[in-house]
N, CA and C of each residue as an Amber inpcrd file, in Angstrom:
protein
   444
   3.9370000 -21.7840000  27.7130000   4.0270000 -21.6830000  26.2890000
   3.0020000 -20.6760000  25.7770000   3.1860000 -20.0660000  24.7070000
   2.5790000 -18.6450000  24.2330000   1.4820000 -19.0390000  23.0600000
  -0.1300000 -19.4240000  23.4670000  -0.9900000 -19.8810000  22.9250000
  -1.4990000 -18.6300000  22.1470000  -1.2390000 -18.5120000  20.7510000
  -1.5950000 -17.6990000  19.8590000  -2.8830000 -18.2640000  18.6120000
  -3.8580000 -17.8590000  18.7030000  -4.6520000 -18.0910000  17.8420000
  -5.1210000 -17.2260000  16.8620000  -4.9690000 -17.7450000  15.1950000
  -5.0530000 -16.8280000  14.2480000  -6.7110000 -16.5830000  13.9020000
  -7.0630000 -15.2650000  14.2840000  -8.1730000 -14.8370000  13.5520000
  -8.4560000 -15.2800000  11.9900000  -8.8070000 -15.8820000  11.9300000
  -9.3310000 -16.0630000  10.2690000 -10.7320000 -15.4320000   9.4430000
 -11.6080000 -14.9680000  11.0370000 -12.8890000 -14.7740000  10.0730000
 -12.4160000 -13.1370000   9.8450000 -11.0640000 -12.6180000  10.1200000
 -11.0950000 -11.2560000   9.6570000 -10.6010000 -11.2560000   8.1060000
 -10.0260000 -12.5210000   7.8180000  -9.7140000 -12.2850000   6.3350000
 -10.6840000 -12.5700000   5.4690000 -12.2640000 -12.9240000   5.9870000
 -13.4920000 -13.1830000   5.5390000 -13.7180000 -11.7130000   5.2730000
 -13.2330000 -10.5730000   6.0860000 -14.3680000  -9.6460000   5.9830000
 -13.4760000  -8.3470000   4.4870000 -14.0690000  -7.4150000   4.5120000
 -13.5020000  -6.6690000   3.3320000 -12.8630000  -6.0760000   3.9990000
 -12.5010000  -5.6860000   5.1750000 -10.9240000  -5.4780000   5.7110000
 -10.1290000  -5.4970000   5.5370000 -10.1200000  -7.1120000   5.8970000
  -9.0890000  -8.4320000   6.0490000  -8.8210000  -8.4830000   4.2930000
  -9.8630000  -8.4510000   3.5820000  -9.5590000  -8.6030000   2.1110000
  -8.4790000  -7.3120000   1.5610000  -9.1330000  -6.4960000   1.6710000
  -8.0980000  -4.9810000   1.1620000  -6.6750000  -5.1040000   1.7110000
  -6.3530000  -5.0540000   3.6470000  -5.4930000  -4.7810000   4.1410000
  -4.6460000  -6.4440000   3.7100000  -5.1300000  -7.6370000   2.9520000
  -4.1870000  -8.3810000   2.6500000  -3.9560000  -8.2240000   1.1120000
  -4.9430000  -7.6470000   0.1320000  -4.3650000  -7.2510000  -1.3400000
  -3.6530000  -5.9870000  -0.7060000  -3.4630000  -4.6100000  -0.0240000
  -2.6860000  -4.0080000  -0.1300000  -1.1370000  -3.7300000   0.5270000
  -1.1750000  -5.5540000   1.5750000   0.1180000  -5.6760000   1.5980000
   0.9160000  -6.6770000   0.3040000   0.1410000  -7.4160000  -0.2560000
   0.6080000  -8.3650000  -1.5290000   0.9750000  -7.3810000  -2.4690000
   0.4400000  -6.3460000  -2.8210000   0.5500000  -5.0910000  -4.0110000
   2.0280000  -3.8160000  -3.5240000   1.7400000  -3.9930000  -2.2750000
   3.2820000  -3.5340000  -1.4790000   4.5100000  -4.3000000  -2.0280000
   4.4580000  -5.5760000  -1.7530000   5.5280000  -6.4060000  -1.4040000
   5.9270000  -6.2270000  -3.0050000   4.9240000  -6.2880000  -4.0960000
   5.0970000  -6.1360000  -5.4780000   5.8330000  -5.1730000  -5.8630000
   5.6000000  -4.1110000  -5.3990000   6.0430000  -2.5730000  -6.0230000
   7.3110000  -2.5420000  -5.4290000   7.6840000  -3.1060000  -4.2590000
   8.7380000  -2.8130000  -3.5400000   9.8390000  -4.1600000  -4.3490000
   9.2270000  -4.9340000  -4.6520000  10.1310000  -5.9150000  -5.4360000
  10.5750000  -5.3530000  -6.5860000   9.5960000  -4.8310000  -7.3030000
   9.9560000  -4.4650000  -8.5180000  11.0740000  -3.1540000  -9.1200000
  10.7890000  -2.0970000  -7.6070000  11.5200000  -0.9840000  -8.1110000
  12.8710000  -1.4300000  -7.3110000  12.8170000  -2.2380000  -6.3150000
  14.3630000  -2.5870000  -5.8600000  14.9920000  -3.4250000  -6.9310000
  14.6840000  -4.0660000  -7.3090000  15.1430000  -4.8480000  -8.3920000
  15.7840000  -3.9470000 -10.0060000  15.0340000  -2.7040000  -9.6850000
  15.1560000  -2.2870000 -10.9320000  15.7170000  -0.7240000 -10.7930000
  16.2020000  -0.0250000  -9.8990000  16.8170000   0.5770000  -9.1940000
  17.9380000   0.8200000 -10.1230000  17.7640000   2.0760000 -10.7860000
  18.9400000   2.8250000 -11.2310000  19.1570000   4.2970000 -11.2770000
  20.5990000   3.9450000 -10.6680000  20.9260000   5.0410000  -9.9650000
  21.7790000   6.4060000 -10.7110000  22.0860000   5.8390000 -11.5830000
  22.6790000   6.2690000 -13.0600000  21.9000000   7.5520000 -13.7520000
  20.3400000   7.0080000 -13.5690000  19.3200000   7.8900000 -14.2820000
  19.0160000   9.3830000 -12.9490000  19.6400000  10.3580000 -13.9110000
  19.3930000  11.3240000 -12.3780000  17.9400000  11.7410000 -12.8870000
  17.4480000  11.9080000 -13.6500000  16.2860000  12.0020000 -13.6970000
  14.7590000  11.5650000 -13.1430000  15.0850000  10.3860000 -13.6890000
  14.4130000   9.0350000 -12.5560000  14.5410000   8.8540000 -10.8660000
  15.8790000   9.3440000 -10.3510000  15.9080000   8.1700000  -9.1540000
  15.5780000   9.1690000  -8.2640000  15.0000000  10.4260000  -8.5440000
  14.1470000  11.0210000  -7.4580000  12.7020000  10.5450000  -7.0310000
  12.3210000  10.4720000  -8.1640000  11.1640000   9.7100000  -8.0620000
  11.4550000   8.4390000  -7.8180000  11.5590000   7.3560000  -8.5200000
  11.9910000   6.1170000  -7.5340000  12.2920000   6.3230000  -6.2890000
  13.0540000   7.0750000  -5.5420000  13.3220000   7.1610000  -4.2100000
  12.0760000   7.5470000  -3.5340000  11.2860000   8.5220000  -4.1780000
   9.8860000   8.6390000  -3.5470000   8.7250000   7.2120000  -3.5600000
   9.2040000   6.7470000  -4.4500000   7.9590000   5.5120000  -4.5130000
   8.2970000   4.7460000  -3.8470000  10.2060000   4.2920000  -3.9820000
   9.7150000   3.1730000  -2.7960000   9.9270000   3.6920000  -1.5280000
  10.0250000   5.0310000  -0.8570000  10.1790000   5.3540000   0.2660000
   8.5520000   5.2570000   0.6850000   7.4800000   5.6170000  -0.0290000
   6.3040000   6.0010000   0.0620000   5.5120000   3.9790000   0.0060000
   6.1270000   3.7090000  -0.4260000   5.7600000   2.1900000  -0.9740000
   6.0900000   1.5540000   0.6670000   6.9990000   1.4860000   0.7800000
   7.7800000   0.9430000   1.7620000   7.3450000   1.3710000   3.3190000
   6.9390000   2.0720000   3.4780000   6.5210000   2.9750000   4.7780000
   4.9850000   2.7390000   4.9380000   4.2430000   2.3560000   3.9800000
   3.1190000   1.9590000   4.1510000   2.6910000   0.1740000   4.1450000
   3.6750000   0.0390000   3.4990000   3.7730000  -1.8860000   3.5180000
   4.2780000  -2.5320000   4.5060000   4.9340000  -1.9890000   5.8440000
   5.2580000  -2.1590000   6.7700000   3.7520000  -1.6140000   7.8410000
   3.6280000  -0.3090000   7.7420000   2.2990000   0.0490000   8.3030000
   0.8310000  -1.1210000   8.3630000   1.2250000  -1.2110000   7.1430000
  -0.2910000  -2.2740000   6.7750000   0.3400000  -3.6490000   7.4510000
   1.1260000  -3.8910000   6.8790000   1.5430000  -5.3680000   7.3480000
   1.4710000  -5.4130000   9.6670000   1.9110000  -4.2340000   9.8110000
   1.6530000  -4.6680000  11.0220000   0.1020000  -4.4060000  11.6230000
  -0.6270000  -3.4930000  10.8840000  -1.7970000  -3.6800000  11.2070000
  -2.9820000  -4.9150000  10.6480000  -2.3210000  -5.6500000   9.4070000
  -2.7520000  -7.0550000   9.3760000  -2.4920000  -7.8570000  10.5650000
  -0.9760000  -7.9770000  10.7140000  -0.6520000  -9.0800000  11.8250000
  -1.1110000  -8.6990000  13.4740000  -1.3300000  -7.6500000  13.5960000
  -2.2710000  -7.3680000  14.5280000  -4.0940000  -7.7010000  14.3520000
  -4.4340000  -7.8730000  13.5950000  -5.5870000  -7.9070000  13.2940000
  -6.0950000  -9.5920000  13.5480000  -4.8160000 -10.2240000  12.7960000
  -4.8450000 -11.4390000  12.9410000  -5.0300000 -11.9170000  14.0150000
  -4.0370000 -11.3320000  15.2090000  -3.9630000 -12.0870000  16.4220000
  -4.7070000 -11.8050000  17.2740000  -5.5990000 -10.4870000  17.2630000
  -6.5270000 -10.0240000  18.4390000  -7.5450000  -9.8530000  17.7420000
  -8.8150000 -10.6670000  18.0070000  -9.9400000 -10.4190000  17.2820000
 -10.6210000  -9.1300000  17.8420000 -10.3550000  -8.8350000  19.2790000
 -10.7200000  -7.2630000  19.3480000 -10.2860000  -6.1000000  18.8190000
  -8.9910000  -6.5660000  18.4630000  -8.0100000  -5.1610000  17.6130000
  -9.0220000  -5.0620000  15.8980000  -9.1560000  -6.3350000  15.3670000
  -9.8030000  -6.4780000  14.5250000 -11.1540000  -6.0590000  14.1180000
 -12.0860000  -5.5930000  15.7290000 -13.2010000  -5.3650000  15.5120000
 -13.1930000  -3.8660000  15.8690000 -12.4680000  -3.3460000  16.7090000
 -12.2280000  -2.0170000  17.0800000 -11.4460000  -0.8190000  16.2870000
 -10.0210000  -1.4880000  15.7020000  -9.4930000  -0.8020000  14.8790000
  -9.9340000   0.0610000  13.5990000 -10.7970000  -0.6220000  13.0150000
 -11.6690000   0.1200000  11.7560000 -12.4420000   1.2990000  11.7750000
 -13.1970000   1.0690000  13.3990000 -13.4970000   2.3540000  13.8270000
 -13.4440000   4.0490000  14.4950000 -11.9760000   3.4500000  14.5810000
 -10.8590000   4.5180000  15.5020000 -10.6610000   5.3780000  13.9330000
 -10.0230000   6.3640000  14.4790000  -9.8000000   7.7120000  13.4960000
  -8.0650000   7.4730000  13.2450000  -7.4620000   6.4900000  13.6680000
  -6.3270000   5.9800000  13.2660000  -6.4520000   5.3070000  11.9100000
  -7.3670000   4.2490000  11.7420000  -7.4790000   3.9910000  10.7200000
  -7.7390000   4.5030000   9.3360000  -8.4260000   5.5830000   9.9330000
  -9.1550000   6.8810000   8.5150000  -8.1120000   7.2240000   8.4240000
  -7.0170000   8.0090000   9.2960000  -6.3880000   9.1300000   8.6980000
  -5.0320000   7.7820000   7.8200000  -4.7660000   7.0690000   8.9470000
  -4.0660000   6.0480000   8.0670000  -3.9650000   6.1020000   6.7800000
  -4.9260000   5.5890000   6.2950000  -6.0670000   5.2400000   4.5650000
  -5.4850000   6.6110000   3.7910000  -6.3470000   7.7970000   4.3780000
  -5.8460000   8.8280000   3.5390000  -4.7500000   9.0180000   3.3920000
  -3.8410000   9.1810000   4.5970000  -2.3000000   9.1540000   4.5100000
  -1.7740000   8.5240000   3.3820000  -1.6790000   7.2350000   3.3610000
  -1.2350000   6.0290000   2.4480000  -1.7010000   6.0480000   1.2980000
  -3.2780000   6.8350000   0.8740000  -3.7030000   7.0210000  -0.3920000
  -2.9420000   7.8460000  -1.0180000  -2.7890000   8.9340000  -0.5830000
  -2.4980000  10.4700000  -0.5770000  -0.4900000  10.1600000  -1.1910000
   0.1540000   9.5910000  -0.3560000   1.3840000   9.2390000  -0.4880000
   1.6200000   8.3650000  -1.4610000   0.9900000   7.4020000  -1.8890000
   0.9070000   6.0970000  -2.9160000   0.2520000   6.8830000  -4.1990000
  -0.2430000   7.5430000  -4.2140000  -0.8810000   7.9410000  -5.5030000
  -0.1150000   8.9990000  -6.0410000   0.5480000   9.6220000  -5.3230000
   0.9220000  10.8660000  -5.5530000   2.6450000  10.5080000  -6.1300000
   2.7720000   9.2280000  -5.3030000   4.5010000   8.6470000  -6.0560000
   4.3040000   7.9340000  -7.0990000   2.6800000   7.3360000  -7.5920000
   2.5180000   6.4170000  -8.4560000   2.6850000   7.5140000  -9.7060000
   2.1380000   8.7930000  -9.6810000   1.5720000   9.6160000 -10.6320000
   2.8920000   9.9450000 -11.2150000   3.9410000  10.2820000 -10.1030000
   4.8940000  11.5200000 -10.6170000   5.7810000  10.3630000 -11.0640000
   6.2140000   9.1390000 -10.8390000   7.0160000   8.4310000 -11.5630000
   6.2070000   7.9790000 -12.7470000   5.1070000   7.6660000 -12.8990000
   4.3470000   7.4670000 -14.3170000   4.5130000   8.4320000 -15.2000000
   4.2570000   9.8230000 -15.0860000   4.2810000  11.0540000 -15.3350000
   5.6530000  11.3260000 -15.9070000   6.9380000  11.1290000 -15.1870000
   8.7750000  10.7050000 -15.4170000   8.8430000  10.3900000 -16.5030000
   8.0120000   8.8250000 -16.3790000   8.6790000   7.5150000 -16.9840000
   7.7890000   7.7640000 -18.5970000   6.6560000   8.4720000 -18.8470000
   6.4330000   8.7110000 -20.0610000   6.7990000   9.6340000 -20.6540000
   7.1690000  11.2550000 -19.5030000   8.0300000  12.7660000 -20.1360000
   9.3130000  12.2160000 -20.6020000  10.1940000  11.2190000 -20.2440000
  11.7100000  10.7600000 -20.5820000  11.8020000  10.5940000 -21.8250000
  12.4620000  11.2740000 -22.3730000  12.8450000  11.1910000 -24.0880000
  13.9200000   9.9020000 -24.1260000  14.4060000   9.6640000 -23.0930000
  15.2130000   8.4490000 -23.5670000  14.5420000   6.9320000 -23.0950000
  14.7950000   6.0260000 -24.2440000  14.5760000   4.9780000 -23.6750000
  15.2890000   3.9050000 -22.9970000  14.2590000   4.0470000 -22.1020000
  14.3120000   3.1780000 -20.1290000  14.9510000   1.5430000 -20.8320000
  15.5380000   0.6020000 -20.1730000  15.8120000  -0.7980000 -20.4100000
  14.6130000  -1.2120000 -19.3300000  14.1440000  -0.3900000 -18.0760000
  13.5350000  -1.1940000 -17.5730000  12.2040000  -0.2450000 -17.2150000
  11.7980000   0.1100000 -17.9960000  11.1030000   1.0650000 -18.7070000
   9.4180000   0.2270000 -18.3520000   9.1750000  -0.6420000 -18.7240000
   8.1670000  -1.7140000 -18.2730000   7.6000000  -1.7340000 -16.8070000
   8.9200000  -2.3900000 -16.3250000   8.9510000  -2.4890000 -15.0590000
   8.7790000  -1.7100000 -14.2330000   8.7100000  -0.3900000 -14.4900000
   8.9100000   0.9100000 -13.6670000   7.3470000   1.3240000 -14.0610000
   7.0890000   0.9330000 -15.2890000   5.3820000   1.1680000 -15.3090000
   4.8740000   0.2610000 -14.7330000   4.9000000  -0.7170000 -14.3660000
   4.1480000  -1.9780000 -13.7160000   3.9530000  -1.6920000 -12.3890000
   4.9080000  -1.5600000 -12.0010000   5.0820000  -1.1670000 -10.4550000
   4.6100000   0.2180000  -9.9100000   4.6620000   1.7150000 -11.0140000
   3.4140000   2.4010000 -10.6150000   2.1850000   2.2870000 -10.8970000
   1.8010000   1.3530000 -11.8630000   0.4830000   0.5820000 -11.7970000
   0.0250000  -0.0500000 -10.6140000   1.0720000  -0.7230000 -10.2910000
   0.5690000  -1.6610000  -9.4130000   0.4720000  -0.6710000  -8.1770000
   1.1190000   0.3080000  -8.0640000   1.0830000   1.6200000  -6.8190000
  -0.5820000   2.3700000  -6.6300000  -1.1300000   2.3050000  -8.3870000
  -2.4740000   3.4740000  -8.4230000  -3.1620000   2.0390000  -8.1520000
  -3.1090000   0.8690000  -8.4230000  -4.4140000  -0.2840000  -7.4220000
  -4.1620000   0.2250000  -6.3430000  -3.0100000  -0.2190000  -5.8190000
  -3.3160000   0.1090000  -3.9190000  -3.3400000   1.0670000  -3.6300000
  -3.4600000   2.4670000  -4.3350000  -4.5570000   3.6950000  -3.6480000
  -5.4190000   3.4420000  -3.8780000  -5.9120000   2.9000000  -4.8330000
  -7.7670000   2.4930000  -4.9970000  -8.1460000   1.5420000  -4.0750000
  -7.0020000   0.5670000  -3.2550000  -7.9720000  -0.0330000  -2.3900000
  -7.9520000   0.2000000  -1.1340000  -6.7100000   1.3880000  -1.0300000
  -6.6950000   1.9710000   0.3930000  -7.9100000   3.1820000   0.2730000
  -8.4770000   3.9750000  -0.7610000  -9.6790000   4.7030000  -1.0250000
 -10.8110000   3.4990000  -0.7230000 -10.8900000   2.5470000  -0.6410000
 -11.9940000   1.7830000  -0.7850000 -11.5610000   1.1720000   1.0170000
 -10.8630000   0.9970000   1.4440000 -10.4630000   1.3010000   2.8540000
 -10.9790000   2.1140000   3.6550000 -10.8550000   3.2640000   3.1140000
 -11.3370000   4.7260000   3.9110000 -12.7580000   4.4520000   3.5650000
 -13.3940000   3.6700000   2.9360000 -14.8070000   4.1980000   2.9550000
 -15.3180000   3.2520000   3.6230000 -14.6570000   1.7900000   3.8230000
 -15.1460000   0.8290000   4.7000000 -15.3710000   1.2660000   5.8060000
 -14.1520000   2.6080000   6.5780000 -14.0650000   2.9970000   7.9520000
 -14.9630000   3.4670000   8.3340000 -15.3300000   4.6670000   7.0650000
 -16.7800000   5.7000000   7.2470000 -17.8490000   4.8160000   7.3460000
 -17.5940000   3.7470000   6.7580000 -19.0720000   2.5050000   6.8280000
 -19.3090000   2.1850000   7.8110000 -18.3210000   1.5800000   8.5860000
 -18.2480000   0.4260000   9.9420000 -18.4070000   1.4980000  10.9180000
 -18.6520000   3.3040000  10.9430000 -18.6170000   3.9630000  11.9020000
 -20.0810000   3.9690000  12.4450000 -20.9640000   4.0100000  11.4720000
 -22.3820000   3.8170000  11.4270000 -23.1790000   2.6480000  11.7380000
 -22.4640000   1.8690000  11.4870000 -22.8450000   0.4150000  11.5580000
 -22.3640000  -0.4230000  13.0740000 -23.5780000  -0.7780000  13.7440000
 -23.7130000  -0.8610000  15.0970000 -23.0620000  -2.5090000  15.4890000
């Protein structure tokens, strides 16, 4: 039988804290613009297609580097310091901020008014937190590189 034991003191650390608010803030954005997904607006659904392609590709990323984290307390102590993780961070900042901006940017240039107009701001809101805590990610990495 396959004895799996869950790391818990990694969700103690600010890691474990970020990489689980920036899969909860994933699962959000990705709820919100699937839900609200219109395809009608040719204006809009380029951008939507960028956010949740950009949303989506990193909420899977993170999520498996949580559930890895969870289960190997060495992956957990090693991973932060590898240059996978940095470029990761930037990657995911870089991509998340940049789909949060240009659909925010859309969704206020649109002379017409959105029905789900809200929702489409919420959810690139909720896109510019999780570059701020994947930026606050990348600096944990640069931290934990120094730190013996």
């Amino acid at each position: 039988m396959l004895n799996i034991i869950i790391n818990t003191d990694y969700l103690k650390s600010w890691n474990g804290i970020f990489k689980l608010l920036q899969v909860v803030l994933g699962a959000i954005c990705i709820g919100i613009i699937v839900n609200n997904y219109n395809p009608t607006l040719d204006s809009l659904r380029e951008k939507e297609t960028y956010f949740l392609i950009a949303t989506s590709s990193y909420f899977i990323g993170t999520s498996i580097i949580l559930i890895c984290c969870l289960i190997s307390p060495l992956t957990a102590a090693i991973l932060p310091k590898t240059i996978l993780e940095r470029l990761y961070n930037i990657f995911a900042t870089i991509m998340i901020l940049s789909a949060s901006l240009s659909l925010i940017l859309d969704i206020s240039l649109t002379n017409t008014k959105l029905n789900n107009h809200d929702f489409l701001l919420a959810a690139s809101i909720c896109g510019l937190i999780n570059s701020i805590l994947y930026i606050f990610s990348i600096c944990i990495s640069f931290m934990t590189k120094w730190i013996k």
